[in-house]
N, C-alpha and C positions, 0 to 999 in steps of 0.2 A: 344375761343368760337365764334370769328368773322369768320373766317374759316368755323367750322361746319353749321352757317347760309348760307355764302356764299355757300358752297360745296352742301346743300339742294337745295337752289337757282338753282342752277346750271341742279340740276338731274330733278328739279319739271321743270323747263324751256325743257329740252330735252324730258321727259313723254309725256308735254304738244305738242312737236311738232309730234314724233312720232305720238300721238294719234292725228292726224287731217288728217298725211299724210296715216292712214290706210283706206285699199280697203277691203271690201266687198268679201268675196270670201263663192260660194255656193259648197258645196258639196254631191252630187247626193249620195247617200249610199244605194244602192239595197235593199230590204228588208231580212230579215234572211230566210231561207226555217225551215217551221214550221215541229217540229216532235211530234209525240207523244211519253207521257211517262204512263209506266204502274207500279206499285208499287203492287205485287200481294203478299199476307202474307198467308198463311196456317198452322196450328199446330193440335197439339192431345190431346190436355188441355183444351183450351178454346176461346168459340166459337167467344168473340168478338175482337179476333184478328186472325179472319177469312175474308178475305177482300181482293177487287179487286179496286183500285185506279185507274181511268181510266183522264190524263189533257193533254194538247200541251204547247210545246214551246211558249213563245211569241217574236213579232217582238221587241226590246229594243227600234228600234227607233219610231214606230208608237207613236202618240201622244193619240192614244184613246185605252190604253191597258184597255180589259176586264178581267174579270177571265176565266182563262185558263179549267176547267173543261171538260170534254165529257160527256154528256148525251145521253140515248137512244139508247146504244149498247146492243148486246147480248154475256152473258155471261154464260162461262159455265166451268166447271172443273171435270174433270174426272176422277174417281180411275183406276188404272191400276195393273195387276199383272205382276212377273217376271218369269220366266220360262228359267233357264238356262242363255244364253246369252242375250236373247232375253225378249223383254218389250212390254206386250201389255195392250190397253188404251181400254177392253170392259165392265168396271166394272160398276158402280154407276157413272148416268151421270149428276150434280145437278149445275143448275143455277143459277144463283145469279144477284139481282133485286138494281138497283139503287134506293133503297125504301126512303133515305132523299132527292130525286130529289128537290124539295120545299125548303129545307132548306140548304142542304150543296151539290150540284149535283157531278157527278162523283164517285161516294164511292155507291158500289156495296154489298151488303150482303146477304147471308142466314143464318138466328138464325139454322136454321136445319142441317146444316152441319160440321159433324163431322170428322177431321182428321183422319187417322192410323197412328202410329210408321214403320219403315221399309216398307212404301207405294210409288210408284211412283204416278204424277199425271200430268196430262196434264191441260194443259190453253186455253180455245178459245176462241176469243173473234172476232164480226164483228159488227163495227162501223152502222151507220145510212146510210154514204155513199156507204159502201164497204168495207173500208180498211177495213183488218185483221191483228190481234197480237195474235202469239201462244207460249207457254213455258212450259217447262218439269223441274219439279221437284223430289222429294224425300225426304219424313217426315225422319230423320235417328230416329235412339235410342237414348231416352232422356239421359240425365247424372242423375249420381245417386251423388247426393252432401255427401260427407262423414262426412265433420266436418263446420262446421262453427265458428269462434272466432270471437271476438270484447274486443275493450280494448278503454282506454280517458286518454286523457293527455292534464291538466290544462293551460290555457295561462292566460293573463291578464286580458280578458273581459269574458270569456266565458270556456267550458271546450267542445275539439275536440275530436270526437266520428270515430275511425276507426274501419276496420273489414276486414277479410281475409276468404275464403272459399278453402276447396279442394276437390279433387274428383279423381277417376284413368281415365288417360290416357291409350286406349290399343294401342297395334302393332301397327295397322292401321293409315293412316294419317287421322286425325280427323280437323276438323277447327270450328272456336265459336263465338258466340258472347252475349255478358253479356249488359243487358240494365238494367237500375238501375230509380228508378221511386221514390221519395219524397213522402212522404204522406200517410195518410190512408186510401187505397182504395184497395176494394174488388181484381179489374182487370183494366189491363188496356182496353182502348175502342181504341188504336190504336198503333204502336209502336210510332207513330211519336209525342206522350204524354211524353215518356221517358226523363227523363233531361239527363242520359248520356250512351253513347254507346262504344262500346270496341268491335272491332274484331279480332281476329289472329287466330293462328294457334299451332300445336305441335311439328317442327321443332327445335325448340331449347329443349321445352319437352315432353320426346317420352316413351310409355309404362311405367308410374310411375307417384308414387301421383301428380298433376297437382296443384300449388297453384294458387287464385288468387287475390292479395291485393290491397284495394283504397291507393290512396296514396291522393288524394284530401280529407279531414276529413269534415264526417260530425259535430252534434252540437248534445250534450248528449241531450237523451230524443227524435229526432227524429225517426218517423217511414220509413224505407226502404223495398220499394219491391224489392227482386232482379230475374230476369229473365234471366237463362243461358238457353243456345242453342245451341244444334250440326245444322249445317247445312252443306250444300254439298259444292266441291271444286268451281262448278262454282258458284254459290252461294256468297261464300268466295271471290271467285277475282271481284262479284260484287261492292259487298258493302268495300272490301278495297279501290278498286278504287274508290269506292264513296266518301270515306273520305278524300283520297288525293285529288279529285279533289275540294271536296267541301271546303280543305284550299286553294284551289290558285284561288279564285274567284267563285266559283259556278257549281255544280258539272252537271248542262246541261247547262252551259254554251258556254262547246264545248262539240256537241255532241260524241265524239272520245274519251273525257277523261274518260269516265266510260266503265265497260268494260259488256255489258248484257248480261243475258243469256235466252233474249227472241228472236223472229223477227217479225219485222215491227213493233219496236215502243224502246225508251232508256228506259230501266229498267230492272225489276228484279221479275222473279217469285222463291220466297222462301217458302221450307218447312220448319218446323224449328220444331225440338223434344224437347221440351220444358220442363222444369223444373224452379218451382216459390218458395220461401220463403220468407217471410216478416219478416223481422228485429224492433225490438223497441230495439231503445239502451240505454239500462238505465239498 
């Protein structure tokens, strides 16, 4: 025991000198270059996950970080027809109003605007300054959900409520993503309400019934929305990179790790052909 005091002794004595003989050192840290990020959602279901998310980058090291929001842009998105090879953007050309400016700024909407299935669409958008952010999308063909199961199995405290859904897969390479939402409610008012998100692809399953099973269980007697989604390939290599990047610290953390498919701003204009069912599992 005399030892282990001594051998304290000894290390609190060295601490102690280190810390007297440390120097002060400053370091100059440039500021980060601010970007803009756009988060732009369209579908052919329902309108309030129809929306333009318009914020910037912030400096990490400034000490007086605000909220990152843009207000005051003009915003506009376009239907387009296809012809052939060729895509043209002379269709319905309908603006969308930062109407919670007052309460939540940056969040862009029209109640009046209504997606198409197998639609192209263009994104415009010019800031207060100048800058500009433009993106092209494509509502695809929603999925037709063929079956849906659910089954529980009893533990100790509670009894866990899973569920599996399928649907066909065609030819074509298709890519998805399934956002899953707790609760009883009509719709959602944004994707970014969803408690869990899932995107891939049909690589591994190609032209055939398509399963797709929680393996996280819910709790008998909850209510689940489920929201499945075809969207486009770049689309698809948005938001996987988004998920990757958003495990390894934060997904505009560096700007390079996501992969967008807009310009002059980090993010993503998505169509998404949308198909919803609401689960109570009891």
């Amino acid at each position: 025991m005399k030892l282990n005091q001594y051998t304290f002794k000894f290390f609190l004595g060295i601490s102690i000198l280190f810390a007297s003989c440390e120097k002060e050192i400053q370091i100059n840290v440039p500021p980060s270059k601010e970007e803009l990020v756009v988060e732009a959602s369209i579908n052919q279901l329902t309108p309030t996950l129809n929306y333009v998310i318009l914020s910037k980058t912030l400096d990490y090291f400034n000490p007086s970080l605000s909220l990152a929001a843009v207000s005051g842009a003009q915003v506009f998105i376009t239907e387009g027809s296809i012809s052939g090879m060729d895509t043209f953007y002379a269709g319905n050309r309908t603006q969308f109003y930062d109407l919670l400016d007052t309460i939540i700024p940056g969040i862009y909407l029209n109640p009046l605007f209504t997606g198409k299935a197998q639609t192209p669409y263009l994104l415009e958008v010019e800031l207060a300054d100048g800058r500009k952010i433009s993106g092209k999308t494509f509502i695809p063909k929603p999925v037709v959900i063929d079956s849906i199961h659910y089954w529980f199995e009893p533990n100790k405290k509670d009894t866990n409520a899973f569920f599996y859904l399928q649907w066909f897969d065609g030819p074509e390479q298709n890519n998805y993503r399934v956002v899953l939402k707790k609760g009883f409610i009509p719709f959602l008012t944004g994707w970014g309400y969803g408690d869990r998100f899932y995107t891939f692809d049909d690589k591994l399953i190609n032209n055939q019934e398509r399963p797709f099973q929680m393996l996280n269980p819910y709790k008998y007697g909850d209510t689940v929305n489920v929201y499945l989604a075809q969207i486009g390939r770049p689309e698809f290599v948005f938001w996987d990179s988004f998920r990757s990047a958003a495990n390894n610290g934060g997904p505009f953390a560096t700007p390079v790790s996501v992969k967008s498919n807009v310009t002059g701003a980090i993010g993503s204009f998505t169509g998404y052909g949308l198909t919803q069912e609401q689960l109570i599992l009891k």
